[in-house]
N, C-alpha and C positions, 0 to 999 in steps of 0.2 A: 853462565848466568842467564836468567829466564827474568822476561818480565810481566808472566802471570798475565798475560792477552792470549787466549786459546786461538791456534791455529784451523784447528780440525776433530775431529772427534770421528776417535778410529774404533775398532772392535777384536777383542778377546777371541783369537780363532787359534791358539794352539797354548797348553796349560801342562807342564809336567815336571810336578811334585816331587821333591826328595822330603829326606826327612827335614831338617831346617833350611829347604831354598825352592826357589822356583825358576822355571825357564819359563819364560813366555815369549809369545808372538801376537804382534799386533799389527790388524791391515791395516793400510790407512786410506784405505779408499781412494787413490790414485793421487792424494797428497804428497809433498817430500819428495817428488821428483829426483832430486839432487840430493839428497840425503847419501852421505858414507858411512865406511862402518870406522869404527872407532866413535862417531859424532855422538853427541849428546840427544835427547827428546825427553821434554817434561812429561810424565803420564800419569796423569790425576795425581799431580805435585809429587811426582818422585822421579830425582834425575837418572835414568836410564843411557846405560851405554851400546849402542847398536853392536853387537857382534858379528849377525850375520843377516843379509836381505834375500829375501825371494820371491818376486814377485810383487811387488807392492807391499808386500810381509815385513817387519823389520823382529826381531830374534834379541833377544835380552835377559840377563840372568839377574835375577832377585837375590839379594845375599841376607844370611839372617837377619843381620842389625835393620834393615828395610823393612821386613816381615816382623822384626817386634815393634817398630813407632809406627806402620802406618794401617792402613784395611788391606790389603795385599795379600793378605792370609785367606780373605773374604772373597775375592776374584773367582769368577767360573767363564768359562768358556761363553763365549756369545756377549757376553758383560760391555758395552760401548766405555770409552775413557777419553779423559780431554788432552789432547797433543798439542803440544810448542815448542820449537825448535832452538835450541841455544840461540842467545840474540847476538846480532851481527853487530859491527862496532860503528857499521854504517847505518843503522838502525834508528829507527825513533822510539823513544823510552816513555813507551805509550802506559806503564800502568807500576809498581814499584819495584824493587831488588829482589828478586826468587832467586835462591839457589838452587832447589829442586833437592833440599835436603828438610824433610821432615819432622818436624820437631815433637809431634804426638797427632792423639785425633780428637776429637768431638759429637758427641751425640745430635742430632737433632732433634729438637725438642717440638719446638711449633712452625707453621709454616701459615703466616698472616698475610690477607691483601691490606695494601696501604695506597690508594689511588692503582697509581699503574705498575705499582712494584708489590714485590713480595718480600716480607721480613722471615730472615732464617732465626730462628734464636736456637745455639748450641751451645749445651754443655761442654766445661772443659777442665783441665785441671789446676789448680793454680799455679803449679808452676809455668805452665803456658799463660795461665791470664795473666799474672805479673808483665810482660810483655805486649796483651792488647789493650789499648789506649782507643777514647773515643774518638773519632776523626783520624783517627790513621790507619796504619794500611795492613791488610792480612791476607794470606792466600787458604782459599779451601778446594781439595781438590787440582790443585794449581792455577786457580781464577784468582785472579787479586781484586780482591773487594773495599771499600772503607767501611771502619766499625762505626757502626751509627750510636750503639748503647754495651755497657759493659757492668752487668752485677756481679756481685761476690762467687757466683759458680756459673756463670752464664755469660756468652756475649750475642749480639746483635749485631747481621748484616742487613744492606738493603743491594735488592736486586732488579735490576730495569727488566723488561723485556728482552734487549738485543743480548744482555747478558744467559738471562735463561735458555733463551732460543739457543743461543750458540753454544750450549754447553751441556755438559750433562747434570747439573743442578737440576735443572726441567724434571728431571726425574728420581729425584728423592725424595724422600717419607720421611717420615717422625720414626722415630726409632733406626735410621740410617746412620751409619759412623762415616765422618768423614776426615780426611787427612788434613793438619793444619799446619801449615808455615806461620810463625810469626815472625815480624818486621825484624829481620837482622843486625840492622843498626843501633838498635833499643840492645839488644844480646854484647856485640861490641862496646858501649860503652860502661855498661853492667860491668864487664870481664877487665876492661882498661882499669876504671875504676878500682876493683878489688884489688888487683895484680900492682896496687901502688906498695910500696915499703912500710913498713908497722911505721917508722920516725918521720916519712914524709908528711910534709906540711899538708894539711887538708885546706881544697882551696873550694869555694863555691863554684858549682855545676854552671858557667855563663856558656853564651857563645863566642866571648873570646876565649875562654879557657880551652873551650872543646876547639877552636880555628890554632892555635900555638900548641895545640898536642894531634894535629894531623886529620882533625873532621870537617 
């Protein structure tokens, strides 16, 4: 589990192609220290498992289902990407629940100053916007953001400074795909929900219903 706070931002220095998968390697510029193989690393919101390390390099294979939800397909050599380390249990739960599993992506559309932040607005599909809600939480890229505004084909984030600096948003465009996580918890109660019995009793969505059925 990742909580979509970027650690570092590494770069795309080794890329090789099969017909549906990829192998990559990503430096990370003298980050991860301590990083093993088998461990987890968020990269531009996709959970990556380290196979092998060399050099500050960590070594990772792309499997198709990755390459059909996310931009992965789009990746070239030199390409920077945002890195975060599975969270520790000793950890502070500085931003919301990432799995590091991708649910689609989104266009960027406009890219607006608003005081000292910049509004992203992306394209998405609805089966993803069903899931983003104004004031709650979404990761793009693997940065977790809150949605500020959400239309019939579009949503809105808002981004600080320390956010852009430290990531690779700083350099995206209008017409960029980016990878989107939405709020998992929203997807879990969807699925409880349906997966009730045709004769069970249909009770109202409260918060004690959802506290006596384990949320």
């Amino acid at each position: 589990m990742f909580t979509g706070l970027v650690e570092c931002i590494g770069t795309v220095v080794f890329l090789k192609r099969s017909l549906k998968a990829i192998e990559i390697g990503i430096d990370m510029h003298g980050a991860f220290d301590d990083l093993e193989l088998g461990q987890s690393v968020c990269t531009n919101g996709v959970c990556l498992t380290v196979k092998r390390l060399e050099k500050g390099v960590f070594f990772a294979d792309v499997m198709p289902e990755t390459l059909r939800c996310t931009n992965f397909s789009f990746l070239k050599r030199n390409d920077t990407v945002n890195l975060e380390r599975a969270m520790s249990a000793a950890g502070r739960f500085g931003g919301h629940i990432v799995s590091g599993h991708v649910d689609g992506t989104g266009r960027l559309l406009q890219r607006l100053a608003q005081g000292n932040a910049q509004l992203f607005w992306l394209s998405a599909e609805r089966s993803l916007l069903r899931y983003i809600v104004p004031k709650g939480s979404v990761a793009l890229e693997g940065v977790s953001l809150t949605v500020a505004a959400v239309k019939a084909d579009s949503f809105c984030v808002s981004l600080i400074p320390h956010t852009l600096k430290g990531t690779t948003l700083e350099k995206r465009r209008v017409g960029d795909i980016l990878n989107v996580e939405v709020d998992i918890i929203g997807k879990y109660i969807e699925h409880f929900l349906a997966m009730r019995s045709p004769g069970e009793k249909k009770e109202n969505l409260t918060a004690i219903f959802l506290r006596q059925n384990g949320f």
